[in-house]
Biopython code that builds the backbone (N, CA, C, O; Angstrom):
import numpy as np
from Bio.PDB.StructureBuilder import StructureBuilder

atoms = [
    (1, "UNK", "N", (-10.295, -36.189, -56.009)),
    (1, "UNK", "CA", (-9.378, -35.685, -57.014)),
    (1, "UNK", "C", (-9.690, -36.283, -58.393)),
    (1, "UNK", "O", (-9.466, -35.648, -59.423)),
    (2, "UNK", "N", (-10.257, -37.622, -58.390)),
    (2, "UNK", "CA", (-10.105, -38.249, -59.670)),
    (2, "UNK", "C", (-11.288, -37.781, -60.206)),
    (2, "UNK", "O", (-11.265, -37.572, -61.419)),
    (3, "UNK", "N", (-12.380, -37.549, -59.576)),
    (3, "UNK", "CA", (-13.597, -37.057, -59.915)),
    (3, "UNK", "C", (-13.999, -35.869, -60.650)),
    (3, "UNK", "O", (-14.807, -35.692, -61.562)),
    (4, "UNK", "N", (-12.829, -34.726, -59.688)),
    (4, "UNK", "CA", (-12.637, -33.632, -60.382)),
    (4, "UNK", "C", (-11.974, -33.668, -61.945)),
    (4, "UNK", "O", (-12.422, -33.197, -62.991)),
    (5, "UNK", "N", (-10.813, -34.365, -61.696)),
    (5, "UNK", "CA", (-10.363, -34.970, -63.501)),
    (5, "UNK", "C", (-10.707, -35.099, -64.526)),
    (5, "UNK", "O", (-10.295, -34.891, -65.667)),
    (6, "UNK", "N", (-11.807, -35.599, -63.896)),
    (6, "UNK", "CA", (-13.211, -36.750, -65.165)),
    (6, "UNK", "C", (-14.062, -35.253, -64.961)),
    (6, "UNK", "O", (-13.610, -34.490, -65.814)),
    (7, "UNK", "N", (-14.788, -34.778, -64.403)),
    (7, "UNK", "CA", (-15.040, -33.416, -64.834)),
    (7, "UNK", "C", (-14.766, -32.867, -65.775)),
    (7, "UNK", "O", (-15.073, -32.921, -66.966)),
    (8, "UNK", "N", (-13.881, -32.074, -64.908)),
    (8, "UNK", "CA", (-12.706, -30.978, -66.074)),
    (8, "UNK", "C", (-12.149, -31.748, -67.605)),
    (8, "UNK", "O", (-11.605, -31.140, -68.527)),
    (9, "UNK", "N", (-12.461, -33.263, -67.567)),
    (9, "UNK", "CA", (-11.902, -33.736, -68.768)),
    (9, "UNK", "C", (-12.980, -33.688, -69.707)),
    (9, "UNK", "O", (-12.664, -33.682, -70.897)),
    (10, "UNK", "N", (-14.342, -33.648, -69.364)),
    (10, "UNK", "CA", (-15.483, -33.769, -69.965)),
    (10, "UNK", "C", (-15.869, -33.115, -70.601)),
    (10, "UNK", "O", (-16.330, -33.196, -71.740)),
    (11, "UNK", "N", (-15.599, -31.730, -69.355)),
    (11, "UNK", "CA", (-15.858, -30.045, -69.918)),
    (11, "UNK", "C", (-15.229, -29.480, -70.990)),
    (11, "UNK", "O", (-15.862, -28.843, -71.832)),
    (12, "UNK", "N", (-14.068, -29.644, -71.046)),
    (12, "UNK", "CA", (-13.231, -29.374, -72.245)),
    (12, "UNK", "C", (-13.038, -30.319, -73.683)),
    (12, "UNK", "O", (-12.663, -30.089, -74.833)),
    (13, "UNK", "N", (-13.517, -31.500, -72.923)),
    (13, "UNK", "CA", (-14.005, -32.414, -74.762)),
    (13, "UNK", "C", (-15.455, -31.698, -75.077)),
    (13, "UNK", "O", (-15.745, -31.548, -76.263)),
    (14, "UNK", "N", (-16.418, -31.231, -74.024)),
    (14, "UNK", "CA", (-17.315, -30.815, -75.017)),
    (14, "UNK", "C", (-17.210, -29.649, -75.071)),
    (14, "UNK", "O", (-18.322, -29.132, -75.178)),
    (15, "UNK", "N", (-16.417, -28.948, -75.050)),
    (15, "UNK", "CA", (-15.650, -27.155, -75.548)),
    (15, "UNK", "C", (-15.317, -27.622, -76.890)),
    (15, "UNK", "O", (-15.733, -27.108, -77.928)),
    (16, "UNK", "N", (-14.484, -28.702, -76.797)),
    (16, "UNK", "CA", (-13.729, -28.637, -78.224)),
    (16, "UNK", "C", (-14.911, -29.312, -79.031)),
    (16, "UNK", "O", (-14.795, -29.175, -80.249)),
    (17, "UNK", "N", (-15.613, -29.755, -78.761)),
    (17, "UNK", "CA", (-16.969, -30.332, -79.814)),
    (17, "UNK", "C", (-17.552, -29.245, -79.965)),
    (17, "UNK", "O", (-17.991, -29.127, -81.109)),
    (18, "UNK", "N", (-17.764, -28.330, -79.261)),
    (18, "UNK", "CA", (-19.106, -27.011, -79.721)),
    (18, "UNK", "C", (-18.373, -26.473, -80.117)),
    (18, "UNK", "O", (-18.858, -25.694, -80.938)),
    (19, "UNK", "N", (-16.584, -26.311, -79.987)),
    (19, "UNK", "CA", (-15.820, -25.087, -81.214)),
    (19, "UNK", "C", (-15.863, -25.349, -82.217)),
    (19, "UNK", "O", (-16.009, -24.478, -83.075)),
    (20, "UNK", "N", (-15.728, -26.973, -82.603)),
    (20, "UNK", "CA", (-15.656, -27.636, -83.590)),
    (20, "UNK", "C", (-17.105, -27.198, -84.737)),
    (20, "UNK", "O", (-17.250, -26.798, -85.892)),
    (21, "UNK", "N", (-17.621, -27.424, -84.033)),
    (21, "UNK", "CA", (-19.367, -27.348, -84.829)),
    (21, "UNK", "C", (-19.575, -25.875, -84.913)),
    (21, "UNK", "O", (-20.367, -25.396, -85.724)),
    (22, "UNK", "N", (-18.723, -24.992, -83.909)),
    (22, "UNK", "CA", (-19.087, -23.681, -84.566)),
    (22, "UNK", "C", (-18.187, -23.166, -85.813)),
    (22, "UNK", "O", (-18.443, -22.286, -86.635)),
    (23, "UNK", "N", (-17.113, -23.953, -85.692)),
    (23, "UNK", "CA", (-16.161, -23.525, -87.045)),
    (23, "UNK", "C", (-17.302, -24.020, -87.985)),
    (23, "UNK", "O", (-18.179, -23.220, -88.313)),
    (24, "UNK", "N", (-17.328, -25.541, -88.513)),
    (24, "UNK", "CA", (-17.990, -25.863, -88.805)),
    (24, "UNK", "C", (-19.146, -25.084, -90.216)),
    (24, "UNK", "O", (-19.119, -24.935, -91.438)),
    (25, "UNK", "N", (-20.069, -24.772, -89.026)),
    (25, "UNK", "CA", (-21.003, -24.100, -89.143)),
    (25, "UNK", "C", (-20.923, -22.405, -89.548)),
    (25, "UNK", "O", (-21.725, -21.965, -90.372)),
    (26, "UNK", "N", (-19.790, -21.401, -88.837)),
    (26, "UNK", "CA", (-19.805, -20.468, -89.496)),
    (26, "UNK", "C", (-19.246, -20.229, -91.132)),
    (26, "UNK", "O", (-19.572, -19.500, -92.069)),
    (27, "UNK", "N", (-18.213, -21.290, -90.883)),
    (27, "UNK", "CA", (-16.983, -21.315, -92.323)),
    (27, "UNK", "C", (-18.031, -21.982, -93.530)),
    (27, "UNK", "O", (-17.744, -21.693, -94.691)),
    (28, "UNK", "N", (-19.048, -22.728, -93.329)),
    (28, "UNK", "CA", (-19.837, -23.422, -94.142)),
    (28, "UNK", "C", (-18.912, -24.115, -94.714)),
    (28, "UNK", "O", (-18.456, -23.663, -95.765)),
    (29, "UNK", "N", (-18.366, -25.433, -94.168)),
    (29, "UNK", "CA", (-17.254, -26.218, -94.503)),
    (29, "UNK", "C", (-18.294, -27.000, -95.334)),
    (29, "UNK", "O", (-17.986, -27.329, -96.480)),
    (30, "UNK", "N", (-19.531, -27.325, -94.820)),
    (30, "UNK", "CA", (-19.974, -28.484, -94.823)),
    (30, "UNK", "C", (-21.454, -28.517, -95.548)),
    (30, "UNK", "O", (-21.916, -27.919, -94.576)),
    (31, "UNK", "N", (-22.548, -28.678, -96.356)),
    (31, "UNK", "CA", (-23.704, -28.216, -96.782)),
    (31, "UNK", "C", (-24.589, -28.741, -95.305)),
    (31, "UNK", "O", (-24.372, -29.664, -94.520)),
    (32, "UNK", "N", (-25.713, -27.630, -95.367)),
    (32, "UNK", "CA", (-26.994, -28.140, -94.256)),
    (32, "UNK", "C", (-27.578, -29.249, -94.993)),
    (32, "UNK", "O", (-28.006, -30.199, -94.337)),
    (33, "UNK", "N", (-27.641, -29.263, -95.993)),
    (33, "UNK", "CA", (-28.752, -30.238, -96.791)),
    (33, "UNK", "C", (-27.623, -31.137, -97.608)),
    (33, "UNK", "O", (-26.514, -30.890, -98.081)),
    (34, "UNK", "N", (-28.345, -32.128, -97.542)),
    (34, "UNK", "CA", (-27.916, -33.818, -98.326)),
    (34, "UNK", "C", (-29.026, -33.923, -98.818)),
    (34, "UNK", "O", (-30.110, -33.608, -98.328)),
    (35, "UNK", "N", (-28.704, -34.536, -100.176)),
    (35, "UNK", "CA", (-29.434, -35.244, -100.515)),
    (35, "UNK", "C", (-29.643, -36.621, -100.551)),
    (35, "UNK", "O", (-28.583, -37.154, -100.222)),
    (36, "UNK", "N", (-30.551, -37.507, -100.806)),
    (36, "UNK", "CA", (-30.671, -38.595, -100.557)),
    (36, "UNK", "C", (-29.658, -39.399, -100.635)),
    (36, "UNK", "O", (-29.150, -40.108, -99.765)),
    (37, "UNK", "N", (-29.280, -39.185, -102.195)),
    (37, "UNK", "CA", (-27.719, -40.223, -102.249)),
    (37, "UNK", "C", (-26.571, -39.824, -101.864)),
    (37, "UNK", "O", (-25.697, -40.675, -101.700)),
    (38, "UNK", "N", (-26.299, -38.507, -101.638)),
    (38, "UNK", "CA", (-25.410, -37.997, -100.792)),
    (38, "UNK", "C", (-25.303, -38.752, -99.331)),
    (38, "UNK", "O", (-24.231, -39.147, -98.871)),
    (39, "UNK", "N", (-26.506, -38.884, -98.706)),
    (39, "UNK", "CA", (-26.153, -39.456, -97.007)),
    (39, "UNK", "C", (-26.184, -40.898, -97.509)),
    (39, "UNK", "O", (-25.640, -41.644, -96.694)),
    (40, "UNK", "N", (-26.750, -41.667, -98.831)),
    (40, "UNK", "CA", (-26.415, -42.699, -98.825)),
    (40, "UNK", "C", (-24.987, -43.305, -99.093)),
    (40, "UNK", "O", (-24.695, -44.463, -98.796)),
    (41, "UNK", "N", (-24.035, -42.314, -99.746)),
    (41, "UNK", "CA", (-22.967, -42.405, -99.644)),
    (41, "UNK", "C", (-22.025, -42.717, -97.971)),
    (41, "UNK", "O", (-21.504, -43.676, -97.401)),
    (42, "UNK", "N", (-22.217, -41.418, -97.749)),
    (42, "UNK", "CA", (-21.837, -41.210, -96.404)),
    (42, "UNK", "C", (-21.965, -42.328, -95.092)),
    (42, "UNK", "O", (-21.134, -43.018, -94.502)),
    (43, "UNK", "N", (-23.440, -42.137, -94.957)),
    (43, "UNK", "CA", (-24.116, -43.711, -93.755)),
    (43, "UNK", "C", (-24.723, -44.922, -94.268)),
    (43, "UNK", "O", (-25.125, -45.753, -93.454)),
    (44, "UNK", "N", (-24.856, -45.155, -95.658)),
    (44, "UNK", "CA", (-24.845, -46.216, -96.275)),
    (44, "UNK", "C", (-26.325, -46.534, -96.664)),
    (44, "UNK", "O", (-27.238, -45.953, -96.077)),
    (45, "UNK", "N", (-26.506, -47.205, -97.385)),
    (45, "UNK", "CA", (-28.154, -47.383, -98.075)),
    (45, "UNK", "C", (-29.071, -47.482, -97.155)),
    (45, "UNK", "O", (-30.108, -46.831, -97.024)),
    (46, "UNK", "N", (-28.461, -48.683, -96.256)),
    (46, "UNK", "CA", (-29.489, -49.373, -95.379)),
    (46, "UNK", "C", (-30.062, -48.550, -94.352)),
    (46, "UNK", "O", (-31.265, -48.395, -94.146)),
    (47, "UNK", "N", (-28.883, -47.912, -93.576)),
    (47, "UNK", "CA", (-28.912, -47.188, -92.428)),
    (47, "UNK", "C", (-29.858, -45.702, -93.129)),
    (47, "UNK", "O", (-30.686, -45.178, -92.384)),
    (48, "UNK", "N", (-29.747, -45.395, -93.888)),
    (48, "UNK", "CA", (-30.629, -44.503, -94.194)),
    (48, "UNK", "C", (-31.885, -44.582, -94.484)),
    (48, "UNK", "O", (-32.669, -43.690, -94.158)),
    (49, "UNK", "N", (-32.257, -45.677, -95.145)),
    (49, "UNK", "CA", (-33.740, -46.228, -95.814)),
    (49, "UNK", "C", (-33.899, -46.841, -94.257)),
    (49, "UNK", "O", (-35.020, -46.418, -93.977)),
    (50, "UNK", "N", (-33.463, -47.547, -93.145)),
    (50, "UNK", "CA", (-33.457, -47.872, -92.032)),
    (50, "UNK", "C", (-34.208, -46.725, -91.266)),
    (50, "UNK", "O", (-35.405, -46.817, -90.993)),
    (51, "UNK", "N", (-33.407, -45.597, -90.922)),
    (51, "UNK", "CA", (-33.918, -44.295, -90.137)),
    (51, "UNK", "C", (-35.393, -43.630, -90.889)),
    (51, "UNK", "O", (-36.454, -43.383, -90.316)),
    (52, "UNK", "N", (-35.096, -43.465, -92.177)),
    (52, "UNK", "CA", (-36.358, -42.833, -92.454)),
    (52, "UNK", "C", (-37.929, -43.586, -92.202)),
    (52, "UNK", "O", (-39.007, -43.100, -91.860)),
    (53, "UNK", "N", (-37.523, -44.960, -92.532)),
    (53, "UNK", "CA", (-39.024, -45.984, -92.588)),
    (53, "UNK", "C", (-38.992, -45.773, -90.688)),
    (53, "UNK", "O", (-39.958, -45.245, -90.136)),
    (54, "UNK", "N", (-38.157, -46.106, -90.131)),
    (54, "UNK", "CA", (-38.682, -45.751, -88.263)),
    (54, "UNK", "C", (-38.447, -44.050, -87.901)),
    (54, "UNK", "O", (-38.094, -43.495, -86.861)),
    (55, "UNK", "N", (-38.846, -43.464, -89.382)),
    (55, "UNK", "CA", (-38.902, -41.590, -88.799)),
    (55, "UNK", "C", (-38.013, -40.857, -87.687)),
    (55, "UNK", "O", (-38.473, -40.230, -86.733)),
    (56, "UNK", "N", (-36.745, -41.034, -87.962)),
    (56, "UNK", "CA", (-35.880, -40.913, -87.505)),
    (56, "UNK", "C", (-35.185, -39.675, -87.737)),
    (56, "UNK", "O", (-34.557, -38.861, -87.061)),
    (57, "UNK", "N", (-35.494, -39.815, -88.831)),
    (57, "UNK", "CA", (-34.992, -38.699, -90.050)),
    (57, "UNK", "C", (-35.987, -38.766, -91.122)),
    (57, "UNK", "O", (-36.616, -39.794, -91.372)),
    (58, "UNK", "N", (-36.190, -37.131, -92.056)),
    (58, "UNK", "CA", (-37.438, -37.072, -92.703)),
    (58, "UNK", "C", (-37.099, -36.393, -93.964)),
    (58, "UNK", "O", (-36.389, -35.409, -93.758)),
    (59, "UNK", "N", (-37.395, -36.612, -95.283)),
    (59, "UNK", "CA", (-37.286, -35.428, -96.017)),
    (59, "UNK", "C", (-37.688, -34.665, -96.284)),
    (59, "UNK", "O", (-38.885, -34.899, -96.123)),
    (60, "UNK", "N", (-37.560, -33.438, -96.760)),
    (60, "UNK", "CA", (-37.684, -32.015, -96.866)),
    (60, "UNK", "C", (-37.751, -31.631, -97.878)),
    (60, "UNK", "O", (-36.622, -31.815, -98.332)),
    (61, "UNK", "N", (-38.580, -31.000, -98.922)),
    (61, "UNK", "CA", (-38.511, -30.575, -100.576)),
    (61, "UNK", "C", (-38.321, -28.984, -100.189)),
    (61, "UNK", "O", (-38.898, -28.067, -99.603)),
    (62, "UNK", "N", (-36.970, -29.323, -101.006)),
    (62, "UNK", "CA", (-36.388, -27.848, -101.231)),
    (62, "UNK", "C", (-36.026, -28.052, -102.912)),
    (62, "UNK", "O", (-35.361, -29.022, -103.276)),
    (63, "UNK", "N", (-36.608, -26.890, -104.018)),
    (63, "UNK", "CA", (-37.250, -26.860, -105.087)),
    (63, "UNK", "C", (-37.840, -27.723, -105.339)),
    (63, "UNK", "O", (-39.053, -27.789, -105.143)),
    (64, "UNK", "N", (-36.754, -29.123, -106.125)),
    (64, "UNK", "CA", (-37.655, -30.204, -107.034)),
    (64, "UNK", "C", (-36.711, -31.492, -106.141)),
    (64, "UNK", "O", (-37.007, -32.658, -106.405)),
    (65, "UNK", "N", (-35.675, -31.243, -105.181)),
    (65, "UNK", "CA", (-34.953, -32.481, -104.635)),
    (65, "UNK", "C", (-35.704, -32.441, -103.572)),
    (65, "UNK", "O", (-36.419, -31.560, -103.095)),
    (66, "UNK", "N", (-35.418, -33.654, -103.217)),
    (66, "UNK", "CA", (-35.117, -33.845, -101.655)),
    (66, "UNK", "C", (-34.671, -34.146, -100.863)),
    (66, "UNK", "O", (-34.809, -35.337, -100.587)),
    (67, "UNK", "N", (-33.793, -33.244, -99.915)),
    (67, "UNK", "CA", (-32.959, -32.789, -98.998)),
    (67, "UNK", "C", (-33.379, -33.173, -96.980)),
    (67, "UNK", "O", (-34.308, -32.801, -96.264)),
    (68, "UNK", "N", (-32.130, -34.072, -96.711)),
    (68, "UNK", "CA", (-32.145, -34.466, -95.498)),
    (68, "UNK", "C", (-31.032, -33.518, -94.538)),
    (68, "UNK", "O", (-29.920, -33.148, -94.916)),
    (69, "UNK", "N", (-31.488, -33.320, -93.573)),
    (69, "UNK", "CA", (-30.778, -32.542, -92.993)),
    (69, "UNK", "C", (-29.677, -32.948, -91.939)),
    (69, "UNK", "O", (-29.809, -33.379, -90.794)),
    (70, "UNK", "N", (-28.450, -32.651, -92.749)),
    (70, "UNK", "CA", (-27.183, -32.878, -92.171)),
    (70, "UNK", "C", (-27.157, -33.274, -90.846)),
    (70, "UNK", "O", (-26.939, -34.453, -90.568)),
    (71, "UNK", "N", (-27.377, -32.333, -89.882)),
    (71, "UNK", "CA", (-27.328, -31.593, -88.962)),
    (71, "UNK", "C", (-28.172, -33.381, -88.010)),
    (71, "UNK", "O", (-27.552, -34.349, -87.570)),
    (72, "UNK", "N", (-29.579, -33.152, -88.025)),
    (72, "UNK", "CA", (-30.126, -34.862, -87.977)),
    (72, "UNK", "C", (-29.639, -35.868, -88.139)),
    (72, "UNK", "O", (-29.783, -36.872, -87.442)),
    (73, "UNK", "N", (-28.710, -35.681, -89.494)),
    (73, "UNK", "CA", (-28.376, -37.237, -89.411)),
    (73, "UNK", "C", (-27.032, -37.734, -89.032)),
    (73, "UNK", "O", (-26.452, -38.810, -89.179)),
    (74, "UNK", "N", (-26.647, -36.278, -88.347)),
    (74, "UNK", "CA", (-25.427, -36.922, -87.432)),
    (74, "UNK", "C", (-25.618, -36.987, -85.858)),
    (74, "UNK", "O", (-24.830, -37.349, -84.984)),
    (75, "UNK", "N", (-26.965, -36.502, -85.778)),
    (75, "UNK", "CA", (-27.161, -36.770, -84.080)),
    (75, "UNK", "C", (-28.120, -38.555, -84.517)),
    (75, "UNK", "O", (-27.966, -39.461, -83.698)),
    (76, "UNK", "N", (-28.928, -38.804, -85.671)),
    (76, "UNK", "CA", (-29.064, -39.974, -85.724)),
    (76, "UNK", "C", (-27.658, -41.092, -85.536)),
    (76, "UNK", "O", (-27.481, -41.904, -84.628)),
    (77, "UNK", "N", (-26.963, -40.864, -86.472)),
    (77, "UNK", "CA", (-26.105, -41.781, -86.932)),
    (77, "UNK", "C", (-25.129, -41.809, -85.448)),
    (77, "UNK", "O", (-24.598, -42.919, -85.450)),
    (78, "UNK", "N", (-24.901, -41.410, -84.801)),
    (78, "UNK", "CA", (-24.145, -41.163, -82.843)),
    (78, "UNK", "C", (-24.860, -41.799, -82.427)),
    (78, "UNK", "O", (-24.383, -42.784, -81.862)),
    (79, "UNK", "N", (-26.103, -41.695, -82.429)),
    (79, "UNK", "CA", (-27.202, -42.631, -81.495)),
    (79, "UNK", "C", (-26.825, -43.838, -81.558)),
    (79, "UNK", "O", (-26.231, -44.208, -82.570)),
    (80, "UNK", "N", (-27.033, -44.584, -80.680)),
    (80, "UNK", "CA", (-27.508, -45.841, -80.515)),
    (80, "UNK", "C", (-28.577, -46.432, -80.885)),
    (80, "UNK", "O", (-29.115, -47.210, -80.098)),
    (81, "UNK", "N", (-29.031, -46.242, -81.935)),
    (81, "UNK", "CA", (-30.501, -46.586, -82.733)),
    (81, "UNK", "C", (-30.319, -48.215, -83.257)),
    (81, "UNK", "O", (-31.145, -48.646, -84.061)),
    (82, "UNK", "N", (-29.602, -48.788, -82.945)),
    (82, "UNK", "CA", (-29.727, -50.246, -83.220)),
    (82, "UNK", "C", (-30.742, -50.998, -82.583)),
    (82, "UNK", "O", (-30.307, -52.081, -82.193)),
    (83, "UNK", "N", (-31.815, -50.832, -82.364)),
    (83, "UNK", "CA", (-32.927, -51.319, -81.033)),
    (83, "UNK", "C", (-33.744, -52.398, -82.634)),
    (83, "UNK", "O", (-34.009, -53.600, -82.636)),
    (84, "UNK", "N", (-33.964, -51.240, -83.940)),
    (84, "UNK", "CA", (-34.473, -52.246, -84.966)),
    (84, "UNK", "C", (-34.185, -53.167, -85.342)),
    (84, "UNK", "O", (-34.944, -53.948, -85.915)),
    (85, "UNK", "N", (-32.570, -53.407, -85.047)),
    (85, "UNK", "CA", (-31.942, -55.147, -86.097)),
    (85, "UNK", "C", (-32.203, -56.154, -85.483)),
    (85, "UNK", "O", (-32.221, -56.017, -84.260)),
    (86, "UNK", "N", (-32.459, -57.334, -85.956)),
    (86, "UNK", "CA", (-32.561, -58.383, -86.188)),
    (86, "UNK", "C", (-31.593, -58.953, -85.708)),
    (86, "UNK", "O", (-30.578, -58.269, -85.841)),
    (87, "UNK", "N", (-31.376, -60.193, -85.048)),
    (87, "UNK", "CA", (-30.649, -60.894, -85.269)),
    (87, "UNK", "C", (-30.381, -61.849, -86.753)),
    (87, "UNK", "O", (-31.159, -61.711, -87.698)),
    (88, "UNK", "N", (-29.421, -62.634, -86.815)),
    (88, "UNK", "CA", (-29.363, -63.014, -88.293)),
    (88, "UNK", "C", (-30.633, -64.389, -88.534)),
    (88, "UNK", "O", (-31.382, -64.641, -89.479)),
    (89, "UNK", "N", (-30.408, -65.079, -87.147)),
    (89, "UNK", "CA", (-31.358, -65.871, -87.346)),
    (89, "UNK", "C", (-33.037, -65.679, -87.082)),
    (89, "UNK", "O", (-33.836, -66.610, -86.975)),
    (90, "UNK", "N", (-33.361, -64.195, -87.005)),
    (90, "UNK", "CA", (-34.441, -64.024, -86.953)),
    (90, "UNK", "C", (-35.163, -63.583, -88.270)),
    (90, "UNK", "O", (-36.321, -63.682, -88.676)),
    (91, "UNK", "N", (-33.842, -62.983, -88.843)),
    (91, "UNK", "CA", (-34.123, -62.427, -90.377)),
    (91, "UNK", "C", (-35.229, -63.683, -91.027)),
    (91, "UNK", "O", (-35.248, -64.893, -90.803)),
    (92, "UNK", "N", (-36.079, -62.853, -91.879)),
    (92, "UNK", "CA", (-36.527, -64.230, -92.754)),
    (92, "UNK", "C", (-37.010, -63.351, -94.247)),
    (92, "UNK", "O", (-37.430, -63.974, -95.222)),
]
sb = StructureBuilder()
sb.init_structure("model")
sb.init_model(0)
sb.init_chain("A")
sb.init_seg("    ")
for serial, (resi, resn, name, xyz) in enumerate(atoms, 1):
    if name == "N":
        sb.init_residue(resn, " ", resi, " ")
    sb.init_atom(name, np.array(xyz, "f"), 0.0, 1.0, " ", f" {name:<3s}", serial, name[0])
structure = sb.get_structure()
């Protein structure tokens, strides 16, 4: 019974995540493209200059900017990509 629960509870959190991303995505709540200081706003200097130097995330020239794609850097930024830091006393 409890098994079935955790199922059916799973199934319907990720219903409401793919409705979510299809509102999202049809309503254009949200731009596909960031620009650099845009996601540095958002996920912060480090974490961004972080992902791109381990190609994580890449930029894209669209006219004369360049544009990171939304969409990437929120399946980056969910990840568990902490495998690069340092401890403090290793820093030098």
């Amino acid at each position: 019974m409890r098994n079935t629960i955790t199922k059916l509870s799973n199934l319907f959190k990720e219903a409401v995540l793919q409705g979510v991303e299809n509102v999202i995505s049809e309503e254009q709540l949200f731009a596909n493209m960031l620009s650099k200081n845009e996601a540095y706003k958002v996920y912060g200097r480090s974490n961004v200059d972080r992902w791109l130097k381990e190609k994580l995330i890449s930029i894209s020239t669209i006219g004369k900017r360049g544009m990171i794609d939304r969409h990437k850097l929120e399946q980056v930024a969910a990840c568990s990509n902490r495998f690069s830091y340092l401890m403090t006393c290793e820093r030098k």
